[in-house]
C-alpha positions in Angstrom: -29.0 41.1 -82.8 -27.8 37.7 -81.0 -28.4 37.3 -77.7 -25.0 37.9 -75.5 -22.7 34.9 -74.8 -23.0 34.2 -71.1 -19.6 34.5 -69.4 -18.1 31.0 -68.7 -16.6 32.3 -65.7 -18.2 31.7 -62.3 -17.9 34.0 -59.2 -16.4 32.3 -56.3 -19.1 30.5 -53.8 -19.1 29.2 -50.3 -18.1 26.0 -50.9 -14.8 26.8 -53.1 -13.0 29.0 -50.8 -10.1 31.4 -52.7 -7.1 29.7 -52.6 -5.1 32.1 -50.2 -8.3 31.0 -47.7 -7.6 27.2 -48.3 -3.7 27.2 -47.7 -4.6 29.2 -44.1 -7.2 26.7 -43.4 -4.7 24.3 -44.2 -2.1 26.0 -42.1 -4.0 26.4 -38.9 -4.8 22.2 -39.3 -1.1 21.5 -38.9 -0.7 23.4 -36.3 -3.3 21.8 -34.3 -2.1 18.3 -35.3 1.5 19.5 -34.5 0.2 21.1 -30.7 -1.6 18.0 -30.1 1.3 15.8 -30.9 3.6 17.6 -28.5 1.1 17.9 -25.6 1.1 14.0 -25.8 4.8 14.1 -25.8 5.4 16.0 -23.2 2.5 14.4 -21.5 3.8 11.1 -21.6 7.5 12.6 -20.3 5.8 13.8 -17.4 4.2 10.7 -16.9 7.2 8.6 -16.7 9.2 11.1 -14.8 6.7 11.3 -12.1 5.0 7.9 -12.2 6.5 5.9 -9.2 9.6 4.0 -9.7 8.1 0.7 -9.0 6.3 1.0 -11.6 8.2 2.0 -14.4 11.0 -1.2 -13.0 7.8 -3.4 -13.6 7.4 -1.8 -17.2 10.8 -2.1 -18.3 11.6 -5.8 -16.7 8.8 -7.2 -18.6 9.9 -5.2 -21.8 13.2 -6.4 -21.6 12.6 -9.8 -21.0 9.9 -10.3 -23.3 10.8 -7.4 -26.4 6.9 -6.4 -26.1 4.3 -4.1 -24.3 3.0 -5.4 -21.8 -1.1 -5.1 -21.1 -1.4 -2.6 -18.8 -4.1 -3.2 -16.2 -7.0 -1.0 -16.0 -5.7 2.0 -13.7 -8.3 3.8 -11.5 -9.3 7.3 -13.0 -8.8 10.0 -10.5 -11.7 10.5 -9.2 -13.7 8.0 -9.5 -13.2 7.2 -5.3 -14.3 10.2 -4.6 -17.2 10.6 -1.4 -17.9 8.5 1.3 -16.5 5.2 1.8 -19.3 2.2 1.7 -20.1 0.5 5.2 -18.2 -2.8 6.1 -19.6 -5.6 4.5 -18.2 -8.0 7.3 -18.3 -7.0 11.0 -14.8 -7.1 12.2 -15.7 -6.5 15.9 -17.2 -9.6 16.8 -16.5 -9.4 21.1 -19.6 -9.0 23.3 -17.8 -8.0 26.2 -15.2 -5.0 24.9 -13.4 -4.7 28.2 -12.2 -8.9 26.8 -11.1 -7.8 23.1 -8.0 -7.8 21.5 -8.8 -7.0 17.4 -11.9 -7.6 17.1 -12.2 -10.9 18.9 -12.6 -12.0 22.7 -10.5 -15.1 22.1 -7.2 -13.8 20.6 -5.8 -11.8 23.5 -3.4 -14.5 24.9 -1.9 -15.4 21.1 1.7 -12.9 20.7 1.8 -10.3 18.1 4.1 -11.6 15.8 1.3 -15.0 15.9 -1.8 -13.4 14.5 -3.0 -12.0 10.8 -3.8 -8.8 9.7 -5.5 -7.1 7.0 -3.2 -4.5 5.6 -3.1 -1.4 2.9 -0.1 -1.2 0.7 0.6 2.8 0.1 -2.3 3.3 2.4 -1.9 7.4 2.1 -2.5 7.3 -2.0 -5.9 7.2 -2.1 -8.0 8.8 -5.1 -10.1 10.5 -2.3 -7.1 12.5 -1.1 -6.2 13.4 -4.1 -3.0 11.0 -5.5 -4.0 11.5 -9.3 -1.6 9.8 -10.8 -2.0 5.6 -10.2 -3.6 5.4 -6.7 -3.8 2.4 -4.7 -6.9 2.8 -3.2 -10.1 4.9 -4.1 -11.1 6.1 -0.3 -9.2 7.2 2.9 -7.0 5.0 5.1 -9.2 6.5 8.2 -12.4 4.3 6.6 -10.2 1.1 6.7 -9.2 1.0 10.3 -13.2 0.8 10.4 -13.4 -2.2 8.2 -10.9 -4.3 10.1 -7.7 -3.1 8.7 -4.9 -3.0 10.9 -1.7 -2.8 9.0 -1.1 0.4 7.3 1.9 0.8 5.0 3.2 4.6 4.1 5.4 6.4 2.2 7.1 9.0 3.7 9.0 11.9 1.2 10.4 15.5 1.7 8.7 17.7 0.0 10.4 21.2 -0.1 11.9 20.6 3.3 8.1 19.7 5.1 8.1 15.8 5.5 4.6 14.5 3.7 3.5 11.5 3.4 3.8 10.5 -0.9 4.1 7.8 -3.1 6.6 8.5 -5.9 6.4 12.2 -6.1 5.5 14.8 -4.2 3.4 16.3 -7.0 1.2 13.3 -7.3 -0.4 13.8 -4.1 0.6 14.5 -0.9 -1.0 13.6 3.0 -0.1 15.8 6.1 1.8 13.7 8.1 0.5 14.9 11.5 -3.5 14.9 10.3 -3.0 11.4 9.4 -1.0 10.3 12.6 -3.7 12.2 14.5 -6.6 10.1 13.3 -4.8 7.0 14.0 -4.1 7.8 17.0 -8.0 9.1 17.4 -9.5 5.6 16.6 -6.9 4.0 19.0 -8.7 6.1 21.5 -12.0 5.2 20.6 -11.0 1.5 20.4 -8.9 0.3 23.0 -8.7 -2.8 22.5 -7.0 -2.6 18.8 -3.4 -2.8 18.1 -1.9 -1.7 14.7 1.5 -2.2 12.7 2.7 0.8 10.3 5.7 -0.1 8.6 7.1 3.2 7.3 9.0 3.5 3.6 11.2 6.0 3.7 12.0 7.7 0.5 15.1 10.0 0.1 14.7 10.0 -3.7 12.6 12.8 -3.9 12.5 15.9 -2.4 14.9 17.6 -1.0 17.6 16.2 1.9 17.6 13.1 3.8 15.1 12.6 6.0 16.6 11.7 9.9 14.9 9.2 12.2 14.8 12.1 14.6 12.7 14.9 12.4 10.3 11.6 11.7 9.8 11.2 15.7 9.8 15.0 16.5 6.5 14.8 14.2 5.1 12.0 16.6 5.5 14.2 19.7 3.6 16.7 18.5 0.5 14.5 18.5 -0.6 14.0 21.8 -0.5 10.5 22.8 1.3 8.9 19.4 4.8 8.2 21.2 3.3 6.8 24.6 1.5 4.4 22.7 4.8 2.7 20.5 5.6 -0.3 21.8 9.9 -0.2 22.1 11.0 -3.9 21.9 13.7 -4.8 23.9 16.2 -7.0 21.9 15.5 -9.1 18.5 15.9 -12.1 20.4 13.2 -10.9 22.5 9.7 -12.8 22.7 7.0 -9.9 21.2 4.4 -9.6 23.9 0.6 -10.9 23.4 -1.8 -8.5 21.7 -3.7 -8.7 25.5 -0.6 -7.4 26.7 -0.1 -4.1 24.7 -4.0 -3.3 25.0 -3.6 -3.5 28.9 -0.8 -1.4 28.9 -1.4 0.7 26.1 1.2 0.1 23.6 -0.6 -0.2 20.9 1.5 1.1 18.2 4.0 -1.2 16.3 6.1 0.9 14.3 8.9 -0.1 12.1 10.6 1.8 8.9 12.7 0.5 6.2 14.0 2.4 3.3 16.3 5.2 5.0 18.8 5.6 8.0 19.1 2.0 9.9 20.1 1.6 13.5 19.1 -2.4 14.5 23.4 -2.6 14.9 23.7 0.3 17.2 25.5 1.9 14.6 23.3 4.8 14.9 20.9 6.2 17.7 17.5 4.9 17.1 14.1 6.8 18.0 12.2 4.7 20.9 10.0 2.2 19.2 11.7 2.2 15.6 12.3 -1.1 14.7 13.8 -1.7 11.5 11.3 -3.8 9.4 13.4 -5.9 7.2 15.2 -6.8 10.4 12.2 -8.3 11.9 10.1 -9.4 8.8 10.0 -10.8 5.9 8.3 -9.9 2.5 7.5 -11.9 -1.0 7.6 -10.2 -4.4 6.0 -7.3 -4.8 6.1 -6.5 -8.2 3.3 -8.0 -10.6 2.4 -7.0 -14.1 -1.2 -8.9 -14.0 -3.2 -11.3 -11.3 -1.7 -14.5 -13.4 1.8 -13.4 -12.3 0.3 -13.6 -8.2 -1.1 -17.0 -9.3 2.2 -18.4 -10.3 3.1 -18.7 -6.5 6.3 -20.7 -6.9 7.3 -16.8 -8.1 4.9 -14.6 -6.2 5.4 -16.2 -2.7 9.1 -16.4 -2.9 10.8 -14.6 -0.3 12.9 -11.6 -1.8 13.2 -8.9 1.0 14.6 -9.8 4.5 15.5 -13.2 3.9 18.4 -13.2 6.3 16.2 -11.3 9.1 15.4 -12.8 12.2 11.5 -13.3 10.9 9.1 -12.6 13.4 6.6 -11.4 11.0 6.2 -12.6 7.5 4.0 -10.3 4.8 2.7 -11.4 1.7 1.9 -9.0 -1.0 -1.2 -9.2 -2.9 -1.8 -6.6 -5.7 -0.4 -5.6 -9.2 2.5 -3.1 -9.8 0.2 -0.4 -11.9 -2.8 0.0 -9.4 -5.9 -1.5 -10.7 -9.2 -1.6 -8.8 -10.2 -4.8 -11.6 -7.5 -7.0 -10.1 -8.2 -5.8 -6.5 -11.7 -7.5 -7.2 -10.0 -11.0 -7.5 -7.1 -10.7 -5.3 -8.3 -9.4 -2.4 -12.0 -11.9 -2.6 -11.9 -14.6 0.3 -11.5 -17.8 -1.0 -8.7 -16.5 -3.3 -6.7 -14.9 0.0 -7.4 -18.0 1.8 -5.7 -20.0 -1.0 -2.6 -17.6 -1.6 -1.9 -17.5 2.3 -1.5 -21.1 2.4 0.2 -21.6 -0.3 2.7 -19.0 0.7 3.1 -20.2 3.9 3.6 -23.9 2.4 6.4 -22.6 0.2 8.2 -21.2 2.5 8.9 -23.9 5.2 5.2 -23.6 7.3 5.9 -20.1 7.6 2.5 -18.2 9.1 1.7 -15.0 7.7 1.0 -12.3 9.5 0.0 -9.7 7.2 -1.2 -9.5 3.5 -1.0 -6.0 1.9 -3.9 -5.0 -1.0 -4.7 -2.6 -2.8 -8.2 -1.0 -3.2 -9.2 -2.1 0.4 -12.9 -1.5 -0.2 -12.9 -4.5 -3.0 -12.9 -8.0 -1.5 -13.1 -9.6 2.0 -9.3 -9.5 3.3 -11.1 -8.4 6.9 -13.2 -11.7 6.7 -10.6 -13.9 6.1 -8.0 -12.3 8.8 -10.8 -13.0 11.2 -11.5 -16.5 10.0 -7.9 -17.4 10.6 -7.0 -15.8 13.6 -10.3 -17.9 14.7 -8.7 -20.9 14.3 -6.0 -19.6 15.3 -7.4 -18.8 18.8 -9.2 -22.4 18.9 -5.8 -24.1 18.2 -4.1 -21.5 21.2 -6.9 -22.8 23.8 -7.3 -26.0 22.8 -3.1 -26.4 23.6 -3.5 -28.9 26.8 -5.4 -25.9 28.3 -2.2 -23.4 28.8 -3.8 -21.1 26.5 -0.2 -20.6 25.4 0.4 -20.4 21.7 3.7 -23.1 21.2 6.0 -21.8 19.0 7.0 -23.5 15.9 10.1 -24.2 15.4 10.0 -22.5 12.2 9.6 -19.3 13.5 12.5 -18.0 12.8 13.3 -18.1 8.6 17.0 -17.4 8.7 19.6 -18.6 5.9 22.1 -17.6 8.2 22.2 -16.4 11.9 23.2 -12.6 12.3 
């Protein structure tokens, strides 16, 4: 007999999975790659509904103008700012006799407020290191600033399910207790008396819920010890500001002003002692920058666009790019290039000085070095003045298209 015919038929193996097998393999594939795609959707909906509005204006100017994507600039990955602050690379307090100090230097005290230059954070509450995860402006707290030199500190102020925090945006991107952070202000003021700082206050009634009132903003002052006795209240516009010795001997030492929300500089409406309404007083350029080129191009950057018509007293130039980046911080904020942007802002615009320069990523750079270097020659050129040790005004002070 033959030998049997050896079935041509195989039995299933490992590697050729039954058919009903492959089709659920095949199944639960697109369903991942469907998940996936809508976690980036929604994702990136979440994204632009929360991402701060400044931002998303920058995004769609330079789209509309240009019909492409812009580069975005690297943006700092939450965090990545996380710990302790590095010490000062530059020592800000250079006076060997503290009892003759006004901001760090012995020879400055008899130059007016509204004269001098100083290093100041832009969004100085969204910090990485406080937890702003979305885009912040800076990788470590404001508090370790006011060490390096800093002395103006910009916030945003939001109501955030009726408790007034400090935010940037959105209250769900990160949040500061307003009292905490007035508290250590107020704290370093008391350990260094013989340094005056200027907070100009954005008030945001976009978010939230309600409008935030002058009053509720100054009822939160009075609960920290100290924090209202030390606001300077200046008397009229027209008014001279006082010298920076002035305020230290009496102990006004806070400069306050807020923009954004209710305004009262035409006695239209009850003002809190010590508000002053900043865009009454001061004078900003452009804030809004898709890339460090765009800050070069200073016949755009240091044009003039907010307060314009305001009896300037002080003049701010703003020095970082719209979508945080700690990369561009690195070159804006270094000394020679700060040096060079101040003058050329204040050649632009008539001889104007500047008196404060807002960054970003306050850590990067030497902004405190090159405030100091200036207000030095400032100080040389206010005793050098046929020995009155009185600063002369310019002429210029005051950048007005029209009187109001």
């Amino acid at each position: 007999m033959g030998k049997p015919v050896a079935s041509r038929s195989r039995a299933p193996t490992e590697r050729s999975p039954p058919p009903k097998e492959r089709k659920s393999c095949c199944r639960i594939c697109c369903l991942s790659v469907i998940l996936l795609i809508l976690l980036l959707g929604v994702g990136g909906i979440l994204v632009w509904l929360f991402f701060p509005e400044e931002a998303k204006s920058q995004l769609n100017n330079v789209v509309n103008t240009t019909g492409n994507v812009p580069k975005v600039p690297s943006v700092t990955i939450p965090g990545t700012g996380g710990g302790s602050a590095p010490e000062p690379t530059y020592q800000f307090m250079q006076c060997t006799d503290p009892s003759v100090c006004c901001n760090g230097l012995s020879t400055l005290c008899d130059a007016t407020v509204d004269s001098v230059m100083y290093a100041a954070l832009h969004n100085a509450m969204a910090t990485s290191e406080d937890g702003f995860f979305l885009g912040p402006n800076h990788d470590y707290k404001l508090e370790d600033a006011l060490k390096w030199g800093y002395r103006g500190i910009n916030l945003d102020i939001g109501n955030c399910n009726g408790e007034l925090q400090f935010i940037h945006g959105r209250c769900l991107l990160g949040s500061r207790n307003v009292v905490e952070v007035l508290t250590n202000i107020n704290t370093f003021l008391t350990e260094n008396p013989s340094e005056v700082v200027i907070l100009p206050l954005q008030i945001d009634n976009s978010v939230g819920a309600g409008t935030i009132d002058l009053f509720d903003i100054y009822s939160i002052m009075q609960s920290v010890p100290g924090f209202t006795d030390r606001m300077y209240v200046h008397p009229e516009v027209t008014t001279e500001w006082p010298t920076l010795g002035e305020l230290v001997e009496t102990d006004k030492r806070i400069l306050f002003f807020h923009y954004g929300g209710p305004s009262c500089w035409d006695n239209s409406s009850p003002c809190p002692p010590g508000f002053h309404d900043w865009f009454y007083y001061g004078a900003e350029t452009r804030f809004s920058f898709s890339d460090v080129d765009a800050i070069r191009d200073t016949t755009s950057s240091c044009e003039i666009t907010r307060g314009e018509n305001s009896r300037r007293r002080f003049f701010s130039v703003n020095n970082f790019v719209t979508l945080p980046s700690s990369n561009a911080a690195g070159v804006l904020n270094r000394l020679n290039f700060v040096q060079q942007h101040v003058q050329q802002c204040s050649a632009l615009n008539d001889g104007l000085d500047v008196n404060l320069v807002f960054v970003d990523f306050w850590h990067k750079g030497n902004l405190p070095e090159a405030v100091q270097l200036h207000n030095s020659a400032l100080a040389r050129r206010l005793i050098q003045d046929n020995g009155t040790r009185k600063l002369l005004r310019s002429p210029r002070q005051t950048y007005s298209k029209r009187d109001i």
